[in-house]
C-alpha positions as CSV (number, residue, x, y, z in Angstrom):
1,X,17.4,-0.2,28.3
2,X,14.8,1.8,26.2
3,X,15.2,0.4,22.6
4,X,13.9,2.0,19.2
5,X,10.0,2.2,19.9
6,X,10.5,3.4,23.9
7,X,13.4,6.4,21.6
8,X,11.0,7.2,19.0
9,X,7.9,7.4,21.4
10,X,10.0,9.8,23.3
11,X,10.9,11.4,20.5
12,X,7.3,12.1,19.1
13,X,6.0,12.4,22.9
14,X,8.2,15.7,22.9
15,X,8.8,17.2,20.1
16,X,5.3,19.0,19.8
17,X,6.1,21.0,23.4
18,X,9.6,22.3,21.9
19,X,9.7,22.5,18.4
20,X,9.8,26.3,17.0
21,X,10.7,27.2,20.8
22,X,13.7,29.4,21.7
23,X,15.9,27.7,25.0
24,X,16.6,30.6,27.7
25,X,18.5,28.5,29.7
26,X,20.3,25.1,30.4
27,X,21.0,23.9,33.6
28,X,23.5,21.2,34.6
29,X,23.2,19.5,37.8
30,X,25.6,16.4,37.2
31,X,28.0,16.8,34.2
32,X,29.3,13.2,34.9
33,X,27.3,10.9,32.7
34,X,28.5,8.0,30.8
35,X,30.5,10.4,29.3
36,X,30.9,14.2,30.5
37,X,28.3,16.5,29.2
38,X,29.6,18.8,26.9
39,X,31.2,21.8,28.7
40,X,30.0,24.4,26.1
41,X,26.4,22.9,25.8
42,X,24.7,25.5,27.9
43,X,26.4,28.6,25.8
44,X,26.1,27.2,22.7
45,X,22.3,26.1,22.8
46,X,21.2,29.2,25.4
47,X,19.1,31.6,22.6
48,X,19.3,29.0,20.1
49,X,15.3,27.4,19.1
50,X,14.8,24.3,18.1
51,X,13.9,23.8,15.4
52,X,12.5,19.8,15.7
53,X,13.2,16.5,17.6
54,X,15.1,14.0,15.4
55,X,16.2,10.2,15.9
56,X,19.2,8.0,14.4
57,X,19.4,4.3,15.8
58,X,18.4,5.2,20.0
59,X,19.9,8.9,20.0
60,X,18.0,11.4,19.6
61,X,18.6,15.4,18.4
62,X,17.5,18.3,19.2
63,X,18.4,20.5,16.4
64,X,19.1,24.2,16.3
65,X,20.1,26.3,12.9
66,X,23.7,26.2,14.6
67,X,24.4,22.5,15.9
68,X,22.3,19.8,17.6
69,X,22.4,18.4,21.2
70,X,22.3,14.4,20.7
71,X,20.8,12.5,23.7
72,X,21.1,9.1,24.6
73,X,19.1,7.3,27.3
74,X,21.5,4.8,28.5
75,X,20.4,2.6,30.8
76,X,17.6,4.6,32.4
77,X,17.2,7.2,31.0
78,X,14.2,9.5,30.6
79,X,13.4,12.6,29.7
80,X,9.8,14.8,30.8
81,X,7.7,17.8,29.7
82,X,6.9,19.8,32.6
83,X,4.9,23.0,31.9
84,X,5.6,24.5,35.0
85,X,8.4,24.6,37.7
86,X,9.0,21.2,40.1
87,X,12.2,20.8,42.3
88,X,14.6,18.2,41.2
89,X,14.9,15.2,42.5
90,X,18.5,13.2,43.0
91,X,18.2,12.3,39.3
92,X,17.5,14.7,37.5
93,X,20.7,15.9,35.9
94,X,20.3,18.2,33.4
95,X,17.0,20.7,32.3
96,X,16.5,22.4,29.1
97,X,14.3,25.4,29.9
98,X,12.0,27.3,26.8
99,X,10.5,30.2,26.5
100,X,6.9,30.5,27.9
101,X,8.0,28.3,30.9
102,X,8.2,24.4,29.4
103,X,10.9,22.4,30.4
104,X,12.6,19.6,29.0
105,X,14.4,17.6,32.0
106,X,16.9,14.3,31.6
107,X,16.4,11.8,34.5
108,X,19.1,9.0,34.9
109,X,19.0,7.2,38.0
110,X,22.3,4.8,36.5
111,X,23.9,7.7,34.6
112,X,24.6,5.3,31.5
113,X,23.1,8.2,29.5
114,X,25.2,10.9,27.4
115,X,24.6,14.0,26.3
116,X,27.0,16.2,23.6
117,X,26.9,19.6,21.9
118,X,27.4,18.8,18.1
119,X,28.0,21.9,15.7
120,X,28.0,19.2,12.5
121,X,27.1,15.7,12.0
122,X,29.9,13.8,12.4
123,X,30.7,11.8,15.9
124,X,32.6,8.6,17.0
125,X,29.5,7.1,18.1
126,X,27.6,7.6,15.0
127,X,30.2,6.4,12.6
128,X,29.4,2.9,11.8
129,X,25.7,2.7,12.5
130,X,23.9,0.0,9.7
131,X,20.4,1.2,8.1
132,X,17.0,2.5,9.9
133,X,15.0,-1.1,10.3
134,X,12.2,0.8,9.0
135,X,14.0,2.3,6.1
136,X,13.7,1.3,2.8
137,X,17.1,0.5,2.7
138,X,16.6,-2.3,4.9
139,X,15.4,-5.5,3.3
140,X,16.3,-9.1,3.3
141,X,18.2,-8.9,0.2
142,X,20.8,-6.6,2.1
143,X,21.0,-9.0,5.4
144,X,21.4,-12.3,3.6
145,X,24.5,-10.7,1.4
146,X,26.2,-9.0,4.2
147,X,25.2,-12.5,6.3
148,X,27.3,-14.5,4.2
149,X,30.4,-15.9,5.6
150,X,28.9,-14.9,9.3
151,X,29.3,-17.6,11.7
152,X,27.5,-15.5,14.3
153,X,24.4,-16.8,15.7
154,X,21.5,-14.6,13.7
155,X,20.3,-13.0,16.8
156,X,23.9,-11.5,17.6
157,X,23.7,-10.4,13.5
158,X,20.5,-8.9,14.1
159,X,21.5,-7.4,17.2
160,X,24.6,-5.5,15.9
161,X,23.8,-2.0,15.6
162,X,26.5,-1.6,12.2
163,X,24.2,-4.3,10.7
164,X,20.9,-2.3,11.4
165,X,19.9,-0.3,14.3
166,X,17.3,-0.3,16.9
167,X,17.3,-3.9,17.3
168,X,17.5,-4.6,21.1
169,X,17.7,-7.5,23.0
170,X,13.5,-7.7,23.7
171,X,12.4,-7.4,20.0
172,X,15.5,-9.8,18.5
173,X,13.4,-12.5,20.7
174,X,10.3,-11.4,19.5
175,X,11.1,-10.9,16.0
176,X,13.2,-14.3,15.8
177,X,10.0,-16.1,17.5
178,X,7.6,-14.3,14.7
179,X,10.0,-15.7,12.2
180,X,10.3,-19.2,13.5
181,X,14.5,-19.1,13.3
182,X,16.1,-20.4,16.0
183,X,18.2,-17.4,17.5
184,X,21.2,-19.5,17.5
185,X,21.7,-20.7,14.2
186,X,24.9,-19.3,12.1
187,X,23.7,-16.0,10.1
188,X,25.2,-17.3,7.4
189,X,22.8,-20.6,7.3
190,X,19.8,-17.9,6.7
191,X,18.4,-18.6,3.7
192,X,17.2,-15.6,1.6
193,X,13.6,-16.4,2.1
194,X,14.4,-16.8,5.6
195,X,16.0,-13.1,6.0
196,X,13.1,-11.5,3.5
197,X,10.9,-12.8,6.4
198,X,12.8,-11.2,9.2
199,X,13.3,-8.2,7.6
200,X,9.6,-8.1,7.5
201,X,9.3,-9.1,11.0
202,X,11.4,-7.0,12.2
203,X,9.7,-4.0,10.7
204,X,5.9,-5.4,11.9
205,X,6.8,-5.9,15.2
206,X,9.0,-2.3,16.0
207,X,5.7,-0.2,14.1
208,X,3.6,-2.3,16.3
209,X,6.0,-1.1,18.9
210,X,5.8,2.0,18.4
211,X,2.2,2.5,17.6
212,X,1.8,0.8,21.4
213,X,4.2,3.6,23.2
214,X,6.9,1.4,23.6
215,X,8.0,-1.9,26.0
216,X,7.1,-1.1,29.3
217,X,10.2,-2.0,31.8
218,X,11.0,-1.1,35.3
219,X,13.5,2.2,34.3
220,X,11.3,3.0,31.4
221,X,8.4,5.4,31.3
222,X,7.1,7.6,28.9
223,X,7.5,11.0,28.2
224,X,4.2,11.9,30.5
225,X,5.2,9.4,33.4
226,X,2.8,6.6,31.7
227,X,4.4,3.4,31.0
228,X,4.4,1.7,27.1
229,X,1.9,-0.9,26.7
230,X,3.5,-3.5,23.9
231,X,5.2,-5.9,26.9
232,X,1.7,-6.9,26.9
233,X,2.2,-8.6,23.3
234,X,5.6,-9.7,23.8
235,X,5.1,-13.4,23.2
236,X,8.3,-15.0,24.8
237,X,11.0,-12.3,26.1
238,X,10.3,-13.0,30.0
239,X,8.7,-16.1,29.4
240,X,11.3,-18.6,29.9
241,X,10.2,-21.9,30.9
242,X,6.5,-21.1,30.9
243,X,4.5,-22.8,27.9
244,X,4.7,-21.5,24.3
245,X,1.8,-19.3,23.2
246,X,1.4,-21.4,20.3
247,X,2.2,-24.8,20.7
248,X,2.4,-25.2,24.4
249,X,5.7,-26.4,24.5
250,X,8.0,-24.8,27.3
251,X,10.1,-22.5,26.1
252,X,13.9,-22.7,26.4
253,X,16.1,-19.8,28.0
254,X,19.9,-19.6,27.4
255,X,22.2,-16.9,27.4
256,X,24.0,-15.4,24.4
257,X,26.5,-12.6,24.5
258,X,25.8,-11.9,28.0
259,X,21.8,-11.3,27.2
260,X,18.9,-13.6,27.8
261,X,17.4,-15.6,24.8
262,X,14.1,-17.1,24.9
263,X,13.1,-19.4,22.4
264,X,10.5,-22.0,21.5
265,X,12.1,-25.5,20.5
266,X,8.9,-26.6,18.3
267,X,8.3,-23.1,16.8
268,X,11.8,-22.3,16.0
269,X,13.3,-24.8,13.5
């Protein structure tokens, strides 16, 4: 699934072919996503420019004086700039058509994606999502006082999106490795020096993320077809039972809330 860095690499990938563009048409191939595409998302956005390309946790927004469309990846999700006319393959569900000829178009071979017409801010999914991870908002202070009392293993904490956002499955390894915490232990055994440390990992390692384009996995590519380039920095997501980068141990891989956790006994204490 694309995480935060592959979302906000989109984001900035696109938003320079769109913004202050007016969209003449929208055309819907296959309304049946994860959830159905908004019915009235082709007359309310047909006319209507965009003003700019906005992100909150992995959705992002195409926003319009009169309502947004948010868009979320699911699965496999992408979405392309194409500056002139290709056919559609079986994937491509849905394109977003400018004036001058660009086109925006949403490809999603699994269909986990969604996207919905909003004329305000206010949606179910968007109710009870926790702090940017790059915010200022989000520090250790904030972690260790909402950790308290959590018997959750931290990586599970860290991985709940009404905790903080944006932390996927690839970078809670990589951060919790950084951080030398063993994903498992209770978040509530975090000390505050330990969370003032992953706070600070966790926002190192998505900038570096981002700065990189992005993990580079088999549905993900960039906005230009190009994959991300930070999987070549990941240090032990992938690397189960193959020798720690560090110390040379072999790292451990378990599974934890249905997701794969790789780990390095020596490193991680």
């Amino acid at each position: 699934m694309p995480e935060l860095p592959e979302v906000e690499t989109t984001r900035r990938g696109i938003e320079p072919h769109i913004a202050g563009k007016k969209v003449v048409q929208v055309i819907v191939r296959q309304p049946l996503l994860r959830w159905p595409v908004s019915e009235e998302l082709a007359q309310c956005l047909t006319g209507r420019t965009v003003t700019s390309v906005s992100r909150r946790a992995k959705y992002l927004f195409l926003e319009t004086g009169a309502g947004r469309v948010m868009i979320h990846l699911g699965m496999s999700g992408s979405l392309r700039i194409l500056h002139q006319w290709v056919d559609a393959e079986k994937h491509d569900h849905l394109d977003f058509i400018f004036e001058g000829g660009c086109l925006l178009r949403f490809r999603d071979p699994r269909r986990f994606g969604s996207i919905f017409w909003l004329d305000g801010d206010e949606h179910m999914l968007l109710r009870n999502l926790g702090p940017e991870p790059l915010s200022a908002e989000f520090t250790g202070h904030y972690l260790h006082t909402l950790s308290r009392r959590r018997k959750v293993a931290v990586k599970l904490f860290i991985m709940n999106s009404s905790v903080v956002v944006g932390v996927g499955n690839i970078y809670a390894n990589e951060v919790l490795f950084l951080a030398g915490l063993r994903p498992g232990r209770a978040a509530s055994r975090i000390t505050r020096r330990g969370y003032d440390l992953l706070a600070d990992t966790i926002k190192r390692v998505l900038t570096r993320a981002i700065d990189a384009g992005g993990t580079s996995l088999r549905d993900f590519v960039r906005e230009d077809g190009s994959p991300g380039y930070f999987q070549q920095s990941l240090m032990v997501y992938g690397r189960g039972g193959q020798p720690c980068l560090l110390c040379k141990i072999l790292l451990k891989e378990i599974r934890q809330g249905g997701r794969t956790t790789v780990y390095c006994p020596s490193c991680q204490q």
